[in-house]
Structure formats: structure tokens, C-alpha cells
N, C-alpha and C positions, 0 to 999 in steps of 0.2 A: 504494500500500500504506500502510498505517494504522504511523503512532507510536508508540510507550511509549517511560516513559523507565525505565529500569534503574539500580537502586543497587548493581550488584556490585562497583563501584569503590570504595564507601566498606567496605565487607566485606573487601573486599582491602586497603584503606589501615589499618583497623582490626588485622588479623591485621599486620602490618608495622609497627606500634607497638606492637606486644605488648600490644593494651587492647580488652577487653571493650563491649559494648554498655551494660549497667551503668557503667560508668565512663565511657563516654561520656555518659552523661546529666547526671552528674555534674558533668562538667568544663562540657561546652556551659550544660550549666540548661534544656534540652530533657525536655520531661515524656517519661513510661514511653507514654503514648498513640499520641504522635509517632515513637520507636521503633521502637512495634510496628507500625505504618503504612508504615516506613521499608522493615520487613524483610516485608513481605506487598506492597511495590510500591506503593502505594495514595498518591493525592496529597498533598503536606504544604502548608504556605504555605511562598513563597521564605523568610519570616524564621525558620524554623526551619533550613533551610537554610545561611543566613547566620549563623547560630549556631553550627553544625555547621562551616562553615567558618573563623570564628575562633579557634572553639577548636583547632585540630584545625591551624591556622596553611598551609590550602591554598585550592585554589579552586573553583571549583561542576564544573569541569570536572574534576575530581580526585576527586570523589564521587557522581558520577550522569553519564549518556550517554542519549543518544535511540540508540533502535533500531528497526529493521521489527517489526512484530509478529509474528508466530509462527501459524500456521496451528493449532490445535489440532489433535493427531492421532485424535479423537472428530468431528470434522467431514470426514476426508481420505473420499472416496467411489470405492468402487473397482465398477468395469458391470464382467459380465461380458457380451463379446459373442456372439452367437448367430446361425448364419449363418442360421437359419431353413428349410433343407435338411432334408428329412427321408428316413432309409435306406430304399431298397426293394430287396426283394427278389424277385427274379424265380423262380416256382415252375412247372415244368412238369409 
């Protein structure tokens, strides 16, 4: 099964400091770009990263995790089966 890495640890470390995304940019020096990249999943360089974790005085494991990916539930396929029998009826 296929990878992703997931940021909902720094979402959660964020709400437990009582500090905004905004202010996170702020403090790291991490542009708005990188952010919104952050919070849509989507890959950053480790040095924003490393940024994020200075400021923020944790560690890479404290702000993102690898996970299974997730099957979309627009892909899950449901057969129905069909015994292929068909009713008859006996008429006299």
C-alpha cells in the first residue's frame, strides 16, 4: 500500500500553542505559499520544514507522520451478483 505523509500533527501542535497559521509564518519566516501547501498536504522542501521546527522549538516527528493512503471512497466498487437463474413457470 502507497504512502502520504500527513500534517495533522502540526495543526494539532499549533491549536496547543494557542497560535494561528498567520503567526506561524511569522515566527518560522516561512512564506504564505508554503502554508498553504502545508494545509492542502502537498510536498514542501525539508528546509521549510526545518524552519517550522525551530521555531516552533520540536521535531519533524512532532509535525508530520507517514500514513497508508486512503482508498478514495469514489473509487470503492460495489458487483452486484446475479445467479443467472431465471423463474419459470409451469402452466397447464
Amino acid at each position: 500500500m502507497a504512502k502520504t505523509i500527513t500534517y495533522k500533527k502540526l495543526w494539532k501542535l499549533l491549536i496547543d500553542k494557542n497560535m494561528s497559521r498567520s503567526e506561524l509564518k511569522t515566527v518560522s519566516g516561512v512564506s504564505t505559499a508554503s502554508i498553504a501547501k502545508l494545509g492542502k498536504g502537498e510536498n514542501i522542501t525539508t528546509g521549510v520544514l526545518i524552519k517550522i521546527c525551530e521555531s516552533l522549538k520540536c521535531d519533524l516527528s512532532d509535525i508530520m507522520e507517514l500514513v497508508d493512503d486512503e482508498i478514495p471512497k469514489t473509487e470503492t466498487v460495489t458487483r452486484k451478483v446475479t445467479t443467472g437463474q431465471k423463474e419459470v413457470k409451469n402452466v397447464d
